[in-house]
The first five atom37 places (N, CA, C, CB, O) and aatype in JSON, in Angstrom:
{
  "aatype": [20, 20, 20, 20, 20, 20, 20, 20, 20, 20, 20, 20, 20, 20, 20, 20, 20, 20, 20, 20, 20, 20, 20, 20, 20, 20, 20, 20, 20, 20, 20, 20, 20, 20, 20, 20, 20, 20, 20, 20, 20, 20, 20, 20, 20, 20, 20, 20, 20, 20, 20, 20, 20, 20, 20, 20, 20, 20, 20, 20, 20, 20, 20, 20, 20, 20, 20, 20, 20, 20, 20, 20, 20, 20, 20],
  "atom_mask": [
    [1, 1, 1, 1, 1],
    [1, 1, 1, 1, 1],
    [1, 1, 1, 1, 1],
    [1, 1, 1, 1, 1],
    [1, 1, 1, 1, 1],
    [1, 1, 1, 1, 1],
    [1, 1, 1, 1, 1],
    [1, 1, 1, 1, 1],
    [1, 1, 1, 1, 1],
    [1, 1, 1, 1, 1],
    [1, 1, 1, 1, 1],
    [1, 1, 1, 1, 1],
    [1, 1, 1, 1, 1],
    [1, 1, 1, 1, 1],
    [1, 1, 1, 1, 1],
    [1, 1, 1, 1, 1],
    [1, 1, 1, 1, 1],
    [1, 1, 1, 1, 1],
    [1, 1, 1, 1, 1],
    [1, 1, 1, 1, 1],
    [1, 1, 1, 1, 1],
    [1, 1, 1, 1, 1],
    [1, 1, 1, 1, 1],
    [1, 1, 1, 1, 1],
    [1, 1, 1, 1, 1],
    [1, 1, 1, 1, 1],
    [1, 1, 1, 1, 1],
    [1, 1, 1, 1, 1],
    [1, 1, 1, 1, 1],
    [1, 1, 1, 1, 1],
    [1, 1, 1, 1, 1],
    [1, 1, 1, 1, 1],
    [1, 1, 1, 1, 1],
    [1, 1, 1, 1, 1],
    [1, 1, 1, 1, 1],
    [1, 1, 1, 1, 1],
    [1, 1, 1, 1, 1],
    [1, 1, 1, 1, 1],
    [1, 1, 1, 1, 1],
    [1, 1, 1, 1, 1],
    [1, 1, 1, 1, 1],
    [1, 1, 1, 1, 1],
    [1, 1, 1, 1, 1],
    [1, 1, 1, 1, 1],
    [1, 1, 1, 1, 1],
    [1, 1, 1, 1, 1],
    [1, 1, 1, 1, 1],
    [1, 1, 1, 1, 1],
    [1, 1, 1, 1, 1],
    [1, 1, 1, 1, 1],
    [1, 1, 1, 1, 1],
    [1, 1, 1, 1, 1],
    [1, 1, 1, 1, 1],
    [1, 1, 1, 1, 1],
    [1, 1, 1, 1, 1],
    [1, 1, 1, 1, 1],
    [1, 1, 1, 1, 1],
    [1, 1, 1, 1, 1],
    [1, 1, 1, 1, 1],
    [1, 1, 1, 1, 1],
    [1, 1, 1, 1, 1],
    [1, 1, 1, 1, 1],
    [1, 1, 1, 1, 1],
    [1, 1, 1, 1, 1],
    [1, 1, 1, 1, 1],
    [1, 1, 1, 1, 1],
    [1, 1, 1, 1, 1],
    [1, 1, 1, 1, 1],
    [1, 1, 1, 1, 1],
    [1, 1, 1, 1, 1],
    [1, 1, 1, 1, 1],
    [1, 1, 1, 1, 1],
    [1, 1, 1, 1, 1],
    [1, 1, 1, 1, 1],
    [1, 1, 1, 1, 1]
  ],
  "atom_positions": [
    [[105.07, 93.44, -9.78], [104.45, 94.35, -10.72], [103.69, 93.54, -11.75], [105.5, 95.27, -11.39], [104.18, 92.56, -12.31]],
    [[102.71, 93.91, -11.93], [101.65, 93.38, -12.88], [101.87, 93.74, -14.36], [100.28, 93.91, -12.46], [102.29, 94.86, -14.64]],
    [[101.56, 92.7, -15.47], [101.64, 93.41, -16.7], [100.53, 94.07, -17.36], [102.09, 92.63, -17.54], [99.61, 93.33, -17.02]],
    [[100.04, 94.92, -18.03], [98.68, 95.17, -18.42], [98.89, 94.92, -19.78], [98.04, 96.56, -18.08], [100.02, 95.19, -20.2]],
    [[97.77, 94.3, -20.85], [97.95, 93.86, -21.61], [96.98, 95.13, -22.6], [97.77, 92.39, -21.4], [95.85, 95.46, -22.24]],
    [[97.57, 95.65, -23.72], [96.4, 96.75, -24.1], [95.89, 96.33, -24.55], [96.4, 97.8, -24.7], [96.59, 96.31, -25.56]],
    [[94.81, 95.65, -24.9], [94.15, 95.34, -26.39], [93.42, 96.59, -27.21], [92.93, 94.16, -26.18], [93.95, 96.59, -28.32]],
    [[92.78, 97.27, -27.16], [92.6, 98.56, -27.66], [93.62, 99.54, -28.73], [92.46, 99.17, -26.49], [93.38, 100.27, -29.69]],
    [[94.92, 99.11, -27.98], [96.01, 100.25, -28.48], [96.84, 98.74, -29.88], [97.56, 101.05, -26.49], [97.63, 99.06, -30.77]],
    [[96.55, 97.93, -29.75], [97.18, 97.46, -30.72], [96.43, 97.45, -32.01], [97.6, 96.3, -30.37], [95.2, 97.5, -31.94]],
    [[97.11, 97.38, -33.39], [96.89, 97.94, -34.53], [95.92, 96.83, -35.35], [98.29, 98.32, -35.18], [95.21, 96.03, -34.73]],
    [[95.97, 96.87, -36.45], [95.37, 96.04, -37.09], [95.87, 94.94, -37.37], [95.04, 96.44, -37.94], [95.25, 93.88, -37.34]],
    [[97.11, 95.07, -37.68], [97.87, 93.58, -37.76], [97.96, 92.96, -36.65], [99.25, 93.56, -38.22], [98.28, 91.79, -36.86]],
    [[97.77, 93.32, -35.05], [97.71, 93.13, -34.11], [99.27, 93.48, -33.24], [97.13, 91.95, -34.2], [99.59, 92.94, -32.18]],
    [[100.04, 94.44, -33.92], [100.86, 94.57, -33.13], [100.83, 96.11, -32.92], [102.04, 93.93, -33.53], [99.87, 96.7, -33.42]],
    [[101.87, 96.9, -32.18], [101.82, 97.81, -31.08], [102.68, 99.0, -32.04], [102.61, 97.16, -29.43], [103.07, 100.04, -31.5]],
    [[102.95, 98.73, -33.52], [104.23, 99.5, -34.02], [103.48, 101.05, -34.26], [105.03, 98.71, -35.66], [104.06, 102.12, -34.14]],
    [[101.99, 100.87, -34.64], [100.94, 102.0, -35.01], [100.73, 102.95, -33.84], [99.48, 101.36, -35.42], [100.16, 104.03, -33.98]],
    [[101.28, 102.44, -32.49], [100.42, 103.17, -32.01], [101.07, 104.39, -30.96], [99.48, 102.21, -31.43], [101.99, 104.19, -30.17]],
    [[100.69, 105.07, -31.06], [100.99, 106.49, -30.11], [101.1, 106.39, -28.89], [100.03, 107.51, -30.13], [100.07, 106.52, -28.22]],
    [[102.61, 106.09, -28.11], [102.39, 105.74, -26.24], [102.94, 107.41, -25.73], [103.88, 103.98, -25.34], [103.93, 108.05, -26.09]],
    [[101.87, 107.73, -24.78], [102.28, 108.58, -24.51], [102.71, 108.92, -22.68], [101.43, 109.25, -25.21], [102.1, 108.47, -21.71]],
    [[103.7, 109.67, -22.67], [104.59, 109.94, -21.08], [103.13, 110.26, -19.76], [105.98, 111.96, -21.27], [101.96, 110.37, -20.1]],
    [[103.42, 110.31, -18.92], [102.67, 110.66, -17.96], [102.61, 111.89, -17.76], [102.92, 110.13, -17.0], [101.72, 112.39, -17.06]],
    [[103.24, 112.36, -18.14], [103.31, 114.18, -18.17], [102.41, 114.8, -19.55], [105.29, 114.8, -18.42], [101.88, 115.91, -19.58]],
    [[102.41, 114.01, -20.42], [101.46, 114.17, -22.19], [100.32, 113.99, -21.15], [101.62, 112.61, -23.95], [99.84, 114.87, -20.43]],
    [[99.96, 112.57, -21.24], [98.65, 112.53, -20.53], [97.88, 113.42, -19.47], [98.7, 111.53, -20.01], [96.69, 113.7, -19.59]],
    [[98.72, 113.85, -18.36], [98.32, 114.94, -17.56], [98.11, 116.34, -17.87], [99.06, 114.97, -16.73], [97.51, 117.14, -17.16]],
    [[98.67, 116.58, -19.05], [98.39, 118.28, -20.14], [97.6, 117.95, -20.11], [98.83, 118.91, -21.62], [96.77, 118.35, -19.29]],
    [[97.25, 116.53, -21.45], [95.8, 116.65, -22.5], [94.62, 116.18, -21.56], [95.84, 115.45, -24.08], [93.51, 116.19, -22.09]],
    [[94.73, 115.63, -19.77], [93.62, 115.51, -18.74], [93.32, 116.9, -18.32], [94.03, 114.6, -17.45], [92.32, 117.31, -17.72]],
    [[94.14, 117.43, -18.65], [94.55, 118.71, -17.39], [94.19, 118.48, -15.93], [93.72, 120.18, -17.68], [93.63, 119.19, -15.09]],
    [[94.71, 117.27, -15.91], [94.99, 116.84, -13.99], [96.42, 116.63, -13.45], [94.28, 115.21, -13.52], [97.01, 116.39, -14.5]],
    [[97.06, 116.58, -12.77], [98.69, 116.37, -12.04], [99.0, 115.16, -12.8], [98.84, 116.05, -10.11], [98.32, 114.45, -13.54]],
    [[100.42, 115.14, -12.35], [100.92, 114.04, -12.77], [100.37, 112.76, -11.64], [102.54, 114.3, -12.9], [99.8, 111.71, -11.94]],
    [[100.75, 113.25, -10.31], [100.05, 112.01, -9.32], [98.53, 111.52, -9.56], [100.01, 112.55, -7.72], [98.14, 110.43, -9.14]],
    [[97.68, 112.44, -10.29], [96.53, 111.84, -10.95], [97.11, 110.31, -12.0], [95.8, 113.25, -11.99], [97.09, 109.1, -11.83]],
    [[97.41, 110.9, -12.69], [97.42, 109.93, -13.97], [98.39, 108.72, -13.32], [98.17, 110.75, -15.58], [98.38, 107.66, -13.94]],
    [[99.08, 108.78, -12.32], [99.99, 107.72, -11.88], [98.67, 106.89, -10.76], [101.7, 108.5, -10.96], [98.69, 105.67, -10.62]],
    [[97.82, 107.57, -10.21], [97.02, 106.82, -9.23], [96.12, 106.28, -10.37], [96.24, 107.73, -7.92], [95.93, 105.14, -9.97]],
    [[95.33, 106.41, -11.75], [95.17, 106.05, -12.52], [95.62, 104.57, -12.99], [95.4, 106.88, -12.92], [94.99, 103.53, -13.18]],
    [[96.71, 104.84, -13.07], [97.58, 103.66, -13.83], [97.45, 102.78, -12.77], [99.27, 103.95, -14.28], [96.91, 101.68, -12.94]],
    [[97.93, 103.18, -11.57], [98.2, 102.56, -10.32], [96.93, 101.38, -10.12], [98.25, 103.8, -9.09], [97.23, 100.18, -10.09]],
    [[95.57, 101.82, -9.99], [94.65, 101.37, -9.77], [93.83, 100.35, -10.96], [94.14, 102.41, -9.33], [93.24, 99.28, -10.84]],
    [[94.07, 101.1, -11.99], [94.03, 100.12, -13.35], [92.96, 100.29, -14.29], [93.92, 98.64, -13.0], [92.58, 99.54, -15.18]],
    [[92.39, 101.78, -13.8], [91.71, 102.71, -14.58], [92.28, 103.35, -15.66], [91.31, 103.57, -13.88], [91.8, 103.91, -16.64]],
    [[93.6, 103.13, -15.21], [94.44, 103.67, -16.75], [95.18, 102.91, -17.25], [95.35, 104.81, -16.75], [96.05, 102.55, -16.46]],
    [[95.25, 102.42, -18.36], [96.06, 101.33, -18.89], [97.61, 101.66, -19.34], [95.28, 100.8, -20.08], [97.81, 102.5, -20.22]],
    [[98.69, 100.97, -18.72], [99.86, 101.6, -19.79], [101.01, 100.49, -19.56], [100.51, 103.44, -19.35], [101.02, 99.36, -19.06]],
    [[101.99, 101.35, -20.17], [103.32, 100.16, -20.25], [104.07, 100.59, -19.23], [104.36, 100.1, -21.69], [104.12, 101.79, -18.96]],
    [[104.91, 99.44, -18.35], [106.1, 100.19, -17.74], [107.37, 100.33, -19.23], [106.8, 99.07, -16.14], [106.97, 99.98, -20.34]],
    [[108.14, 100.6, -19.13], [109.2, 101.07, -19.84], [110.42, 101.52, -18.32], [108.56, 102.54, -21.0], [110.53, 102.55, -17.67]],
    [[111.01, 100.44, -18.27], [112.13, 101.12, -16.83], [111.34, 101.06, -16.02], [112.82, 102.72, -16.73], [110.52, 100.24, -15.62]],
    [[111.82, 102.59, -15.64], [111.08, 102.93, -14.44], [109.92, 104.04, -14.55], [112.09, 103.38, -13.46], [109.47, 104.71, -13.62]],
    [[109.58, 104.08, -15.79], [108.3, 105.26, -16.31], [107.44, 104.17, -16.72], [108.65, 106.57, -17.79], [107.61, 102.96, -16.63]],
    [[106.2, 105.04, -17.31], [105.41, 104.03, -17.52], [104.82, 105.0, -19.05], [104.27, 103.55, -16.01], [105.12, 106.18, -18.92]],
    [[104.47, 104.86, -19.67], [103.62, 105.22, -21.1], [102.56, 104.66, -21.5], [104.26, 105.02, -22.2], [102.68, 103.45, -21.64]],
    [[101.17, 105.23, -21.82], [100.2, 105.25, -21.91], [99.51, 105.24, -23.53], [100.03, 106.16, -21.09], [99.59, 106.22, -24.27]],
    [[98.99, 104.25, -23.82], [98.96, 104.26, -25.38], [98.3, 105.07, -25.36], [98.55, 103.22, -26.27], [97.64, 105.14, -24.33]],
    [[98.1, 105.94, -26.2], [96.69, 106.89, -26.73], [95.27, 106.57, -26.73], [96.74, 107.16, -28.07], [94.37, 107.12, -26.11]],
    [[95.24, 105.93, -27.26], [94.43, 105.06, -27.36], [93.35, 104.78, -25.96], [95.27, 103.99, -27.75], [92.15, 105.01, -25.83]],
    [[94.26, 104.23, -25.12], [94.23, 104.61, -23.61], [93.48, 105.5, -23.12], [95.3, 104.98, -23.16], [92.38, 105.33, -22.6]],
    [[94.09, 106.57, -23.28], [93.35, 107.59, -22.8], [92.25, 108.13, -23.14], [93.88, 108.35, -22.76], [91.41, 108.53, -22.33]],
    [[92.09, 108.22, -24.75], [91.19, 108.55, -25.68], [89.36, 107.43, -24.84], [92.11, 107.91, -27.61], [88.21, 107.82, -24.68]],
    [[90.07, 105.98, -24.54], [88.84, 105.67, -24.16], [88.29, 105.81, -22.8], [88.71, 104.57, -24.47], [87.1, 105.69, -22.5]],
    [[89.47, 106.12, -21.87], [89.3, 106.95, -20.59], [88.27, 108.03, -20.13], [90.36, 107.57, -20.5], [87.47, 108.25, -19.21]],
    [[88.68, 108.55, -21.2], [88.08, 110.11, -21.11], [86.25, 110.01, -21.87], [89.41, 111.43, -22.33], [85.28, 110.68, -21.54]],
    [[86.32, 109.09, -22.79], [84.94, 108.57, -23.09], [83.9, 107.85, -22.28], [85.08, 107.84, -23.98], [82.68, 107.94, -22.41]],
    [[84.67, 107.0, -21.32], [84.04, 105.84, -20.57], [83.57, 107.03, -19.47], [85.22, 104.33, -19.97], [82.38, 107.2, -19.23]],
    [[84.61, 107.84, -18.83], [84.14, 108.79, -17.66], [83.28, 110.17, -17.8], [85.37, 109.2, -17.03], [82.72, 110.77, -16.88]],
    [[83.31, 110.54, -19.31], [82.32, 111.67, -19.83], [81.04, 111.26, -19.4], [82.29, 111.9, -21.42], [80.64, 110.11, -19.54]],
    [[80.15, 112.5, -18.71], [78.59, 112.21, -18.73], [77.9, 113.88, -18.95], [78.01, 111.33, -16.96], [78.44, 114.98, -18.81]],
    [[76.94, 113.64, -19.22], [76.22, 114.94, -19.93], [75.07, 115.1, -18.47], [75.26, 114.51, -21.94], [74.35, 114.18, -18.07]],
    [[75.14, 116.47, -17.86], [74.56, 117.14, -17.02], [72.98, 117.81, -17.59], [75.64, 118.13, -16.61], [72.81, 118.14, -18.77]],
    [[72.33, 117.87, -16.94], [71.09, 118.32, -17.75], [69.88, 117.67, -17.59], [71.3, 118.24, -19.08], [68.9, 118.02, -18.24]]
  ]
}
């Protein structure tokens, strides 16, 4: 298992205490996609997060730039 390192989600002092990790089930509400979405996500390394055990948590942060990087305007 690989580690992913966030740089994004850490704070100003440079550590991790600021920041909002959120479950794979949070993330899949606020995508409104499955949970096996956001895990093939992580999986592949389009989504950045922590293991913790055997779950994994997703800084906010994370996602917030996810959802920016993949937004495009139709028109």
């Amino acid at each position: 298992m690989q580690r992913v390192r966030c740089a994004m989600a850490e704070g100003k002092d440079g550590g991790l205490s600021a920041v909002r990790f959120l479950t794979v089930a949070e993330v899949a509400t606020r995508m409104r996609v499955s949970k096996m979405t956001v895990y093939r996500l992580v999986h592949s390394g389009e989504l950045e997060a922590v293991r913790v055990g055997r779950s994994f948590r997703v800084p906010e942060p994370a996602v917030d730039e996810y959802l920016r990087k993949s937004y495009f305007q139709t028109g």
